[in-house]
C-alpha positions in Angstrom: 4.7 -27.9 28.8 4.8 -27.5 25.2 1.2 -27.3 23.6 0.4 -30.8 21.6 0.8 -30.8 18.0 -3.0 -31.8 17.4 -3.7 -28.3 19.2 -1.6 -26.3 16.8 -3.4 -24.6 13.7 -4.0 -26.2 10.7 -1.6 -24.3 8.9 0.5 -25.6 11.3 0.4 -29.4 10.9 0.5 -28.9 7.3 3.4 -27.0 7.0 5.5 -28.5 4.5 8.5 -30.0 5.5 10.8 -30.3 2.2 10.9 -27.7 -1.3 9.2 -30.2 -3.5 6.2 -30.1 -0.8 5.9 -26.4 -1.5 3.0 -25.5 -3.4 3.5 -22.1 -5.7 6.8 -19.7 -6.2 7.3 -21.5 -9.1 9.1 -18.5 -10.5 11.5 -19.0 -7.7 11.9 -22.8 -7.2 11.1 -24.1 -10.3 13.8 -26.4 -12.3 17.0 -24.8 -12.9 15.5 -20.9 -11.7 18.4 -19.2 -9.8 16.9 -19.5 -5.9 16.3 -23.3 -6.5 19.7 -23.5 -8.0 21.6 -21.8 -4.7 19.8 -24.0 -2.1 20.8 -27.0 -4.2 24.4 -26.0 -4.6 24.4 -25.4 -0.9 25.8 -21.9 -1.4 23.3 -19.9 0.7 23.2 -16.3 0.8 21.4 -14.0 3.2 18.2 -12.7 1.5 14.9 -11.2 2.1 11.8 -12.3 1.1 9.3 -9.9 0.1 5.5 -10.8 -0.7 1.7 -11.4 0.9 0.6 -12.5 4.0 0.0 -16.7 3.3 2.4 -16.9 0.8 4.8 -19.2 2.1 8.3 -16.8 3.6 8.5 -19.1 7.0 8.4 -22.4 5.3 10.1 -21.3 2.4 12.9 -20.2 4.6 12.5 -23.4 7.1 12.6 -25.7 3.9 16.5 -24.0 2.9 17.6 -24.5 6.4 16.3 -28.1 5.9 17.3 -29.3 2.6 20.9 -27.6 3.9 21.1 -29.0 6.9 21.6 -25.7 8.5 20.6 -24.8 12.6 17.2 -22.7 12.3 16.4 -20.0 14.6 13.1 -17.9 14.4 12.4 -15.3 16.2 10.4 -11.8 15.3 10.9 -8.6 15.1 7.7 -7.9 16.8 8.9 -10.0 20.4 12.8 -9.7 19.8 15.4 -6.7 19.7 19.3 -6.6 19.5 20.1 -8.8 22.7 18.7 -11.7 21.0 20.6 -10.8 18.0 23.8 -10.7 20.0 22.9 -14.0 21.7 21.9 -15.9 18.3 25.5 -14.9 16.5 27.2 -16.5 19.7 25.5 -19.7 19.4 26.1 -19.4 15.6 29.9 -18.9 15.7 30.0 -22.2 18.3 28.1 -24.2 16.0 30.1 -23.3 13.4 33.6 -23.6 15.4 32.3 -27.0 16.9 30.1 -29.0 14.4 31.2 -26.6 11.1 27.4 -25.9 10.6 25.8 -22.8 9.6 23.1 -20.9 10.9 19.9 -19.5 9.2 18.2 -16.7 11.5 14.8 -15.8 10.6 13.4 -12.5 11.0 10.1 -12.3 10.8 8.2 -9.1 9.6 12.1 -7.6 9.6 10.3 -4.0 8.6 9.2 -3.5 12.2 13.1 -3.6 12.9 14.1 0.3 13.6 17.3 1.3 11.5 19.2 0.7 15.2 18.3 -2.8 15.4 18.6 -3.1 11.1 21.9 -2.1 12.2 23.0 -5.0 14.5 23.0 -7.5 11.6 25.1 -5.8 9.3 28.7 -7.0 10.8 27.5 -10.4 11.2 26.0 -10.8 7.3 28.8 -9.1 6.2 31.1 -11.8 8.1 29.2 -14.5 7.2 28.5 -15.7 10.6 24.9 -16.2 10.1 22.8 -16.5 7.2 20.0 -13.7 7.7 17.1 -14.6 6.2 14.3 -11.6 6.7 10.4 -11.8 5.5 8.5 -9.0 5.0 4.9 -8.0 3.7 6.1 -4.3 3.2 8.5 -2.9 0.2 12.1 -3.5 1.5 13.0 -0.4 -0.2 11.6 1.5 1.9 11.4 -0.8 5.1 14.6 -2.1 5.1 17.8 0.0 5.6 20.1 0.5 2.1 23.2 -1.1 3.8 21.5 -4.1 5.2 19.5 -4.2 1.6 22.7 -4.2 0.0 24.0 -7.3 1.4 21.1 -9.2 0.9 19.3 -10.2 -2.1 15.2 -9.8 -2.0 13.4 -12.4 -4.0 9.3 -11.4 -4.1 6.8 -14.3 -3.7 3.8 -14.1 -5.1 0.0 -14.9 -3.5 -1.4 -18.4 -4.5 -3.7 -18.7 -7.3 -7.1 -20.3 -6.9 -5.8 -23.9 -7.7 -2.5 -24.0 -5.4 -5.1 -23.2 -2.5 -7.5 -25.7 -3.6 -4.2 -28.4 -4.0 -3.2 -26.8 -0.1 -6.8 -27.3 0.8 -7.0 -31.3 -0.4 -4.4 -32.0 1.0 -5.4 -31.2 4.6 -8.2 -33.0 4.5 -6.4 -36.5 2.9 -4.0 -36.1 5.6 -3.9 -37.4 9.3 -2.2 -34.8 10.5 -4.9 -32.8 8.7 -8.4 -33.1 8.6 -8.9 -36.8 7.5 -10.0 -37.6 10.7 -12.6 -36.0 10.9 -13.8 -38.0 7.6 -14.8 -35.2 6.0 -16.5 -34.6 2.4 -15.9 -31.7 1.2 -16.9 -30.6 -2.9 -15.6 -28.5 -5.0 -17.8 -25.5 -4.8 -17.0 -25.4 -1.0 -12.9 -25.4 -2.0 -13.9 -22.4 -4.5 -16.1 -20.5 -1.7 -12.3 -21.0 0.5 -10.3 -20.4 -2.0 -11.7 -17.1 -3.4 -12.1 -15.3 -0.4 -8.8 -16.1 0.5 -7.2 -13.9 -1.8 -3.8 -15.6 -2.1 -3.4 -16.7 1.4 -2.6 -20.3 2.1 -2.8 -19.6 5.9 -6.1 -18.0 5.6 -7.4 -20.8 3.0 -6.5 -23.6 5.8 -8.0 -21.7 8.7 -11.1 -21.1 6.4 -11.6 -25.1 5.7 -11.0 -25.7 9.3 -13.7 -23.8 10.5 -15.8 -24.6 7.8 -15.0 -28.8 8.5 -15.1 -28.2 11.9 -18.7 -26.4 12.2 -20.5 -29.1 9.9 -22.2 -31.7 12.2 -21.5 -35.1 11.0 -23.8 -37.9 9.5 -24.9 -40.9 11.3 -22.1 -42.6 9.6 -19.6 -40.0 10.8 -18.9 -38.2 7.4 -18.9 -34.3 7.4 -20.3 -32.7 4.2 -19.8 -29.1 4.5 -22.1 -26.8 1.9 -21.9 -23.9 0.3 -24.3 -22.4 2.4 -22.5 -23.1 5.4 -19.3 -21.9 4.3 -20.6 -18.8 3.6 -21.9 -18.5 6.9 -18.8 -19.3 8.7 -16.6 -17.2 6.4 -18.7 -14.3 5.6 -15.6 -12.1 4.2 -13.1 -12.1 2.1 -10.0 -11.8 3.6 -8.9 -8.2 1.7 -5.2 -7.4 1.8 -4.1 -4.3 3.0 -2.4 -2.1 5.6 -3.4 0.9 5.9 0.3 2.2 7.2 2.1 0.7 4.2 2.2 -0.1 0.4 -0.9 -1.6 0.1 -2.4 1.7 1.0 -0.5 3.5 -1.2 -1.1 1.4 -4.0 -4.9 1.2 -3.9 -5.1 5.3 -3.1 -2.9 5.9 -6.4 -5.2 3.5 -8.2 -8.4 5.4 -7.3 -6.7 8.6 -8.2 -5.7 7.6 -11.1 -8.4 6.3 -12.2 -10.4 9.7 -11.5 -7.9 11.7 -13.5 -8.9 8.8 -16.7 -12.2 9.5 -15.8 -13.6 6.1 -14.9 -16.2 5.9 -12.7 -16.3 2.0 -12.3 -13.0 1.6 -11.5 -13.3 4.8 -9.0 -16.3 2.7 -7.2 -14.5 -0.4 -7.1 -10.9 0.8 -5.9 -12.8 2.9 -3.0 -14.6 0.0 -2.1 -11.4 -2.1 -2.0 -10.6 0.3 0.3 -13.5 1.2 2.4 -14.0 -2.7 2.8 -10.7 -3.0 4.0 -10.7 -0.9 7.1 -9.4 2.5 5.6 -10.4 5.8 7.3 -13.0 7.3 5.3 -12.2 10.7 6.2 -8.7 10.0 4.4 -10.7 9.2 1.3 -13.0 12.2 1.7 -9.2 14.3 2.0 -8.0 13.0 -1.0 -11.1 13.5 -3.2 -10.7 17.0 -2.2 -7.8 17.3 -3.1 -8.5 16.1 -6.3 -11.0 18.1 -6.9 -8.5 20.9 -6.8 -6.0 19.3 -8.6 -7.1 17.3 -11.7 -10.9 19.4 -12.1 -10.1 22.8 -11.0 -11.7 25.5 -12.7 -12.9 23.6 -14.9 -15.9 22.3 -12.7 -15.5 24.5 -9.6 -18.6 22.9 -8.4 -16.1 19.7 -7.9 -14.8 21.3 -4.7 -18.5 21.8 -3.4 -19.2 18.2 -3.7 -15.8 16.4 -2.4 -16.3 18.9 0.6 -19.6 18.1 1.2 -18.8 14.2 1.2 -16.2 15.0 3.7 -19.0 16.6 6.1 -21.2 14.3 5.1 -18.7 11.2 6.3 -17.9 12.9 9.5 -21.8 13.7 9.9 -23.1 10.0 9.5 -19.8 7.2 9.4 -19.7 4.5 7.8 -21.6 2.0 7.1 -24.1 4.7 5.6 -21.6 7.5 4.6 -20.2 4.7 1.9 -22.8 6.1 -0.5 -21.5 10.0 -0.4 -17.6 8.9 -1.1 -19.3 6.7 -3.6 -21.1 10.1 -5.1 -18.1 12.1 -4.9 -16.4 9.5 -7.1 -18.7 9.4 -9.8 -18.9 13.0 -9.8 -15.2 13.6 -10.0 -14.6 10.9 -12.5 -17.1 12.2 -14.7 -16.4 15.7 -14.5 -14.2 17.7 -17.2 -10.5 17.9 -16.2 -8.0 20.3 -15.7 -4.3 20.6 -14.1 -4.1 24.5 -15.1 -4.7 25.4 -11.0 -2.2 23.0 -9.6 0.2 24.0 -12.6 -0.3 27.3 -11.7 0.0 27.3 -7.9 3.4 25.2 -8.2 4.3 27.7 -10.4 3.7 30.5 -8.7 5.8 29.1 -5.7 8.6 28.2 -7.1 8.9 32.0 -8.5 8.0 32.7 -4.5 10.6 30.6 -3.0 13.5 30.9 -5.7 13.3 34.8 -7.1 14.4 37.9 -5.2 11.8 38.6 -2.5 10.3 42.1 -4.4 8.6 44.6 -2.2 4.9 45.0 -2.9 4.1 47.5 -6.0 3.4 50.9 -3.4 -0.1 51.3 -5.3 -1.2 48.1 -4.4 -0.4 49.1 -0.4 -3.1 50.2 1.7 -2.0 53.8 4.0 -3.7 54.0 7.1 -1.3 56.1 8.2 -0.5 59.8 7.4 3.1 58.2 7.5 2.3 55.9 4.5 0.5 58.4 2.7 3.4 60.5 2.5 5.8 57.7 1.4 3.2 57.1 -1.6 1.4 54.2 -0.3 -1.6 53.4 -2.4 -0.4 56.3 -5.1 -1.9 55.8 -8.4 -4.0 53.0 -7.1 -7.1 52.7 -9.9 -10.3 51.0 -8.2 -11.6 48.6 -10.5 -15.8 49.2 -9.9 -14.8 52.8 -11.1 -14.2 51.6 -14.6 -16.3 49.9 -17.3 -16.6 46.2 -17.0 -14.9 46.4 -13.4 -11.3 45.8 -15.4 -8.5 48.0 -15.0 -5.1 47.5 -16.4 -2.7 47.8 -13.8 0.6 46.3 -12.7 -0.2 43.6 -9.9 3.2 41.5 -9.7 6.7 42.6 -8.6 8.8 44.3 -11.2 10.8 41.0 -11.5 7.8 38.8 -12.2 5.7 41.4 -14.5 3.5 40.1 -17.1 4.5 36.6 -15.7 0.9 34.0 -16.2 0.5 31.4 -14.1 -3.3 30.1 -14.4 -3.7 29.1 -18.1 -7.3 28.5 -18.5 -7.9 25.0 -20.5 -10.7 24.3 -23.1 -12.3 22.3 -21.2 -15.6 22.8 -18.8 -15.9 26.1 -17.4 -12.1 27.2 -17.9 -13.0 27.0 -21.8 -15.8 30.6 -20.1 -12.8 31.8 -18.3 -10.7 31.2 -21.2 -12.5 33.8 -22.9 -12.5 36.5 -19.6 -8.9 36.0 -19.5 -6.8 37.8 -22.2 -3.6 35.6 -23.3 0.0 37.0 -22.3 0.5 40.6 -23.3 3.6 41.6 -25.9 7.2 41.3 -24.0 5.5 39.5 -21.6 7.6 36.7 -19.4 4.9 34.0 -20.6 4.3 35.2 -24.3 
């Protein structure tokens, strides 16, 4: 037996039915904007719809179907596979053979489709049998297979500001299929509490002020008047976006680095907490920030490498909650510390020669000769030991013939490289790197 529609989430109940019920994508169904335009000229398309959890794909693509009069068919990627494909463009070409009415199938989260089962839909989009309709919370470009993405058009949606989830919020509790039942009260500051910690999400918003309506005993007179208080007792998060598998991740990683290499430390703090918060693994952080403090410090603090290291142990050592506060140091200290690319220049560099020149045989005075063998072939000839000379500096050839008096590590000006700067003499004359 089906479940009663008084059972089903809030969300649920107050899905909107029509596109002038929607709330938000204004930038796509607005007056005269070119998404509103197609549904209204009845000229659908198949498309993919790209954005945030909450922000509307389902009913947006249950609202076309609707307002076109077109047979709607949901299913998802996560429970579904190419059978039901097959099975759905059947039933499509009947309706449309029998009753001349189109079909809209859709896919929800469509990325969790392998390129095998992308691959089903293209022959039937392509023909016009069905009218494919994908959502997605991930970057079709990388998600979605090119052919399929070529024969679909991807419109992004945005998350809801504060004031479409307070209008979603109202709403629900005006409306008998809502919350109005339970006669509830609810002011302002409560809807701003919801609303906020939300981030965007109309599903989480409604969810939020259910919970929130629901756990606030009523007065004598029957009237629920939920506080602040209470709210932030039944929602004690924020509901942060992110997925640590997709673009999310990479988003907020390249913010934090990015914001190291400009040397902010507040926006270092804050991104890594966005992140921390979120559910990332800290020993990924800790991986990063070393490698940063190779890449954008360097030589120019070499001490950099001590403390992103010791952050790592220190995470591994202790976990999280209480390892927070070393990442947290490692940032500050990394933000704040002088920068320089000369190392990772260098190295890249250096491998390029590795991988793309002639693969030189090592100078022979460079070789060790353990063997009477070698010795006689002139291994380790010439060889000058460097503690035998003033200063410890010799001038000898190090590199192949090819690559001689080739630099790779330019010391900067900044920090310590400015000291090794001064150790290390510029490119000699007729040098590769003069």
């Amino acid at each position: 037996m089906p479940d009663s529609p008084d059972l089903a989430p809030l969300a649920e109940r107050m899905r909107p039915e029509s596109l002038d019920d929607i709330v938000g994508q204004d930038h796509l169904l607005g007056a005269g904007k070119p998404l509103r335009r197609m549904i209204e000229s009845g000229e659908l398309h198949s498309m993919l719809f790209w954005g945030p959890p909450g922000s509307g794909k389902t009913t947006l693509a249950l609202a076309i179907a609707c307002y076109t009069k077109a047979r709607f068919i949901q299913f998802s990627a996560v429970t579904s596979g190419v059978k039901e494909v097959r099975e759905t463009v059947k039933r499509a070409e009947f309706e449309r053979s029998m009753h001349g009415r189109r079909t809209v199938l859709f896919v929800d989260e469509i990325h969790r489709f392998n390129k095998a089962q992308q691959d089903a839909f293209l022959p039937h989009v392509e023909s016009g049998r069905i009218v494919l309709i994908g959502a997605t919370t991930e970057n079709p470009s990388f998600e979605v297979i090119a052919p399929l993405l070529s024969r679909t058009r991807v419109y992004v949606l945005e998350g809801l500001g504060a004031a479409e989830l307070r209008t979603l919020m109202r709403r629900a509790l005006e409306s008998d299929k809502g919350l109005a039942p339970l006669r509830p009260e609810v002011p302002d500051e409560v809807l701003d509490r919801l609303a906020l910690v939300s981030q965007g999400d109309a599903r989480a918003a409604l969810t939020a002020l259910d919970l929130v309506v629901t756990a606030c005993p009523p007065d004598p007179d029957g009237t629920r008047r939920p506080t602040v208080e209470l709210a932030r007792d039944v929602v004690q998060r924020k509901f942060l976006l992110y997925d640590k598998s997709g673009e999310e991740h990479f988003n907020l990683i390249s913010a934090l680095h990015k914001s190291l290499r400009d040397s902010d430390p507040d926006a270092g703090l804050y991104w890594l907490a966005r992140m921390l918060e979120a559910g990332e693994d800290p020993l990924y952080v800790a991986r990063r920030l070393v490698r940063f403090a190779s890449e954008d410090v360097g030589m120019a603090n070499p001490n950099a490498l001590v403390v992103a290291t010791a952050a790592r142990q220190a995470i591994e050592f202790i976990g999280l909650p209480e390892g927070s506060t070393a990442l947290a140091q490692a940032v500050v200290y990394l933000a704040l510390a002088p920068k320089s690319n000369a190392l990772y220049v260098g190295y890249e560099e250096a491998k390029k020669d590795a991988l793309e020149t002639a693969t030189e045989p090592v100078p022979l005075h460079l070789r060790n000769a353990p063997t009477r063998l070698m010795k006689e072939l002139g291994y380790g000839d010439g060889y000058q030991y460097a503690h035998d000379f003033p200063g410890a500096e010799v001038d000898q050839q190090h590199l192949p013939d090819g690559l001689k008096g080739k630099r790779y590590y330019r010391p900067t000006d900044r920090g310590f490289e400015a000291e090794l700067r001064k150790r290390k003499p510029g490119p000699k004359p007729g040098s590769k790197d003069q």
